[in-house]
N, C-alpha and C positions, 0 to 999 in steps of 0.2 A: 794443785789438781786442776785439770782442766776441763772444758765442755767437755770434749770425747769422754772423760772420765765420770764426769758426773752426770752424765745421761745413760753412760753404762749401770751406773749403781741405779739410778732410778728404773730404769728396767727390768733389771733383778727384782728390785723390789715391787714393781708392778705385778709382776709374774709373781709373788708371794701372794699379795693378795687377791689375784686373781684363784689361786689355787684356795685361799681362804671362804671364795665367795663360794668355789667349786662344793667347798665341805656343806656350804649352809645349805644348798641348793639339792645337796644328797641326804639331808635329816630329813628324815617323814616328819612328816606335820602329827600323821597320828600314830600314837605307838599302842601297838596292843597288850605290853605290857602292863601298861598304869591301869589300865581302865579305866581310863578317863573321860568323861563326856563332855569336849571341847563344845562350848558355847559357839551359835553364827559368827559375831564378833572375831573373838579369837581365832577362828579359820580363818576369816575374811583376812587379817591382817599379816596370819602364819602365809596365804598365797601370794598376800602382797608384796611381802619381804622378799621371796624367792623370787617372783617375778622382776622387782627392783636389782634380786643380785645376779639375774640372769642378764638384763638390759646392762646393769653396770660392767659386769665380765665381759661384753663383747665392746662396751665403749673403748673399754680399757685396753682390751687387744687391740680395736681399731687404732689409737691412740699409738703404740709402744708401734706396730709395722707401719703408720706414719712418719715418725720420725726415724726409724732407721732408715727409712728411704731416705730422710733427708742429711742425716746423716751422711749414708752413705754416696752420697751426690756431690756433698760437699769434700768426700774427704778424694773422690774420683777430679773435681775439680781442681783440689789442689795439687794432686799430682800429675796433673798437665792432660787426663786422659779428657776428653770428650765426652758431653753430656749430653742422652737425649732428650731437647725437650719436645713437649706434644706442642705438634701445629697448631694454630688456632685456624676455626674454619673460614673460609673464604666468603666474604662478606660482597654480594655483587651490588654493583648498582641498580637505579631502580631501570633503566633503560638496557642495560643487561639483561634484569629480569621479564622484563615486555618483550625483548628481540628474542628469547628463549620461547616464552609461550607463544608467539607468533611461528618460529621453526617447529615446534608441535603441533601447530595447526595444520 
């Protein structure tokens, strides 16, 4: 099996747990069923968890559309196409920068 291969399975399976975090994030905290009188505590901690599996589901997506980019960059590289990369910005000198604020003057 190779990279390409196992980055794919990893994926999929990212996206399972993602769809797992999705479940916990959709349980009410309080159900009016039980009648139950959740302690501060126990609230505090029931928002906490949600809030952990909200921040972790979008790491996780950030995560998976990172690397397909790089993935896919790479697999564009090996087939001879051309990659764009981002310019880095243009770094002047400091006499540059003086002969600039002096033409604004």
């Amino acid at each position: 099996m190779d990279i390409k291969e196992y980055k794919e399975k990893i994926f999929k399976s990212a996206e399972i747990a993602v769809n797992e975090l999705i479940k916990v994030m959709e349980d009410p905290i309080i159900t009016g069923d039980k009648g139950e009188d959740l302690s501060a505590d126990k609230l505090k901690n029931a928002a906490m968890s949600k809030k952990l599996s909200v921040f972790d589901a979008l790491e996780i997506m950030a995560r998976i559309d990172e690397e397909k980019k790089i993935l896919q960059a790479a697999e564009e590289e090996l087939n001879g196409r051309s990659v764009k990369k981002e310019e880095a910005p243009k770094i002047s000198s400091f006499a540059e920068q003086y002969a600039d604020k002096k033409k604004k003057k």
